[in-house]
C-alpha positions in Angstrom: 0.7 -6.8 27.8 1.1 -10.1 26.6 1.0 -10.8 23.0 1.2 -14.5 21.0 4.3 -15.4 18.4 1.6 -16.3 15.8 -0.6 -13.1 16.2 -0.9 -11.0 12.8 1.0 -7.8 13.4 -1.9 -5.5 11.8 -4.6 -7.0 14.0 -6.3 -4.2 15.5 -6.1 -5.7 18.9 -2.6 -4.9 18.6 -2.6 -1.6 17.9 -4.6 -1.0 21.3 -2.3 -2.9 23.0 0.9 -0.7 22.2 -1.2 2.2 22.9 -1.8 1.3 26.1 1.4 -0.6 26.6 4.6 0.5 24.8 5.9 -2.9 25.3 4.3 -6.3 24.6 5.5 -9.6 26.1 5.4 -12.4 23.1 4.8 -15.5 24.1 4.5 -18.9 22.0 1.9 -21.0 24.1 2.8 -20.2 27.8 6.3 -19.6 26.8 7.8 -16.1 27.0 10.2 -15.8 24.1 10.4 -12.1 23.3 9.8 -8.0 24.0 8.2 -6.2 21.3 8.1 -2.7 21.1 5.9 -0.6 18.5 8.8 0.9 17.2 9.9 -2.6 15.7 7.8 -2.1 12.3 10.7 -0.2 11.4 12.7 -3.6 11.1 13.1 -5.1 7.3 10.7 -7.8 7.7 8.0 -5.1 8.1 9.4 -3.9 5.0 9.6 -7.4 2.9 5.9 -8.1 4.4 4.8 -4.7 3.2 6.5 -4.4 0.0 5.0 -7.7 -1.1 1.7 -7.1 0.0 1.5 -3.5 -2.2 3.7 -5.6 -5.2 0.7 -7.9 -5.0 -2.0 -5.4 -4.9 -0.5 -3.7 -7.8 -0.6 -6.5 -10.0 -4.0 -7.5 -8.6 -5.1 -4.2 -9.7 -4.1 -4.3 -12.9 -5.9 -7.8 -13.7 -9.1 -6.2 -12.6 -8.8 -3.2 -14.7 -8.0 -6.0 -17.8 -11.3 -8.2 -17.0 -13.3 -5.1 -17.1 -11.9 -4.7 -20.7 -9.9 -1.5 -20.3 -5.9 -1.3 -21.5 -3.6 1.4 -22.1 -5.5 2.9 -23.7 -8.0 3.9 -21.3 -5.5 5.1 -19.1 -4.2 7.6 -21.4 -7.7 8.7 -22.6 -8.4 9.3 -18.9 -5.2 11.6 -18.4 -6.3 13.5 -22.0 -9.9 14.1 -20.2 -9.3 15.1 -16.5 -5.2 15.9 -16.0 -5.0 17.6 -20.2 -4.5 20.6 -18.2 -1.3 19.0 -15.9 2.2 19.7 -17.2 3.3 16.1 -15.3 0.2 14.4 -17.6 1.1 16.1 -20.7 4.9 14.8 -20.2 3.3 11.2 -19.5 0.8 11.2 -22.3 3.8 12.2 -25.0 6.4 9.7 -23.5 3.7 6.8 -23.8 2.8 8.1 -27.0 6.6 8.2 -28.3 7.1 4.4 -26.4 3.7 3.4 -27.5 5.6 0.0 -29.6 7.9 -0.5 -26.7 4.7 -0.8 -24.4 2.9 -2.5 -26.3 4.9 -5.9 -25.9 4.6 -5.3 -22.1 1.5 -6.8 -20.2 -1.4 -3.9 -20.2 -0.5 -0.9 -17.3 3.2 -2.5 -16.9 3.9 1.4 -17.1 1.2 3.4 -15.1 2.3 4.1 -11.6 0.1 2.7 -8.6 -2.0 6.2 -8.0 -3.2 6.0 -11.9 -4.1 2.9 -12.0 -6.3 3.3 -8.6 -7.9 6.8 -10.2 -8.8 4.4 -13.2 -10.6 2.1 -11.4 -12.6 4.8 -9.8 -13.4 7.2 -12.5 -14.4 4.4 -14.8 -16.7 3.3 -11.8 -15.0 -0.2 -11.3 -14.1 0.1 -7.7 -14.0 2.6 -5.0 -10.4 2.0 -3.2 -8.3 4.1 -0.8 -6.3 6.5 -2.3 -3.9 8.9 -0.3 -3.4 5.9 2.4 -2.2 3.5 0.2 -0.1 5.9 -1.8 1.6 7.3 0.9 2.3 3.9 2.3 3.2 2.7 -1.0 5.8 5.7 -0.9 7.4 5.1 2.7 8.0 1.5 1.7 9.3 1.8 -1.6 11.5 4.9 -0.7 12.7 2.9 2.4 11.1 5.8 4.7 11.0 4.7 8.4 7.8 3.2 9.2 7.8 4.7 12.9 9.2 7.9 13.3 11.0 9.3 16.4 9.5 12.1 18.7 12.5 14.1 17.8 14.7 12.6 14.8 17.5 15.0 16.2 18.1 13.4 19.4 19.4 10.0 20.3 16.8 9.2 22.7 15.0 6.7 21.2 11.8 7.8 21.6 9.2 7.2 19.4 5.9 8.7 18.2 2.8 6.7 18.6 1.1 8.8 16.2 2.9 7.7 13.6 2.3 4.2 14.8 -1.1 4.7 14.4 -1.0 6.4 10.8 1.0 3.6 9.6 -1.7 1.5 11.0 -4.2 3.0 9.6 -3.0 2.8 6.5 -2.1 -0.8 6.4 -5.6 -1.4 7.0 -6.6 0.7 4.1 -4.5 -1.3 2.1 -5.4 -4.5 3.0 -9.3 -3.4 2.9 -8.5 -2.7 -0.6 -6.7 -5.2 -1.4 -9.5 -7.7 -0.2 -12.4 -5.6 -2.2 -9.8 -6.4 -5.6 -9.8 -9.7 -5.0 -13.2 -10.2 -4.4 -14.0 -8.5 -7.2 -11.5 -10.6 -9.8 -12.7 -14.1 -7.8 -16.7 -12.3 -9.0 -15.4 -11.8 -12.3 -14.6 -15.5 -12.6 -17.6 -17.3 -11.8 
């Protein structure tokens, strides 16, 4: 039940520990300085953590998809070939079309959303990265969705769900599998 101040809050250790214990005992040394429940990744430095870490894999992302040569481009060749059938692609392809000067002065994929720029880099063979985990991540964060969700939003019990504990666990770790497999394919790239 005891957890230190220092630990890293996706360490998988942890997660077994909340779902044995829904409270953890933080200590710094031998020092007990805190309680820390699961339902605590809903607080904003979570959030700031999180949102940094997917603003970071995003641009990571897109500096791998440059050092294998591909741009715009590429992107909108690869909606044309597998979404040409998609009424949300065919409105994307004509707006980058009719903004094709205004993006141009923008660094490459500045307008491609997180989910393209992942099916890029696997239909062109690049990389192989988490897709649904990440995205829906991606979309709790950035939509300010709460991380941990209550058994029963309607009630004022305060009693949460360690289900969605785990999913958001889960998908932490998809992300920062991912974004470990970028970076260790841009640091390849370099030498």
């Amino acid at each position: 039940m005891k957890v230190q101040i220092d630990d890293f809050i996706f360490n998988e250790s942890l997660l077994g520990n909340f779902k044995k214990h829904r409270v953890l005992f933080v200590y710094s040394n031998k020092d007990l300085t805190g309680v820390v429940h699961f339902s605590d990744y809903n607080r904003s430095p979570v959030d700031i953590y999180l949102y940094s870490l997917l603003s970071s894999y995003e641009k990571a992302l897109r500096k791998l998809l440059v050092k294998n040569g591909l741009n715009n481009e590429h992107m909108i060749s690869y909606f044309e070939e597998t979404k040409r059938n998609d009424t949300y692609y065919r409105k994307r392809i004509n707006e980058y079309n009719s903004n094709k000067e205004k993006y141009s002065s923008l660094p490459p994929f500045e307008k491609f959303y997180l989910r393209d720029l992942i099916e890029l880099a696997r239909h062109t063979q690049i990389i192989d990265l988490s897709n649904d985990d990440v995205i829906n991540l991606r979309n709790d964060v950035m939509h300010a969705h709460e991380l941990v969700n209550k058994r029963n939003p309607n009630q004022d019990d305060y009693i949460y769900d360690i289900e969605s504990f785990e999913k958001l666990f889960k998908r932490v770790r998809s992300l920062l599998d991912d974004i470990k497999r970028v970076n260790n394919q841009i640091a390849f790239s370099e030498i």
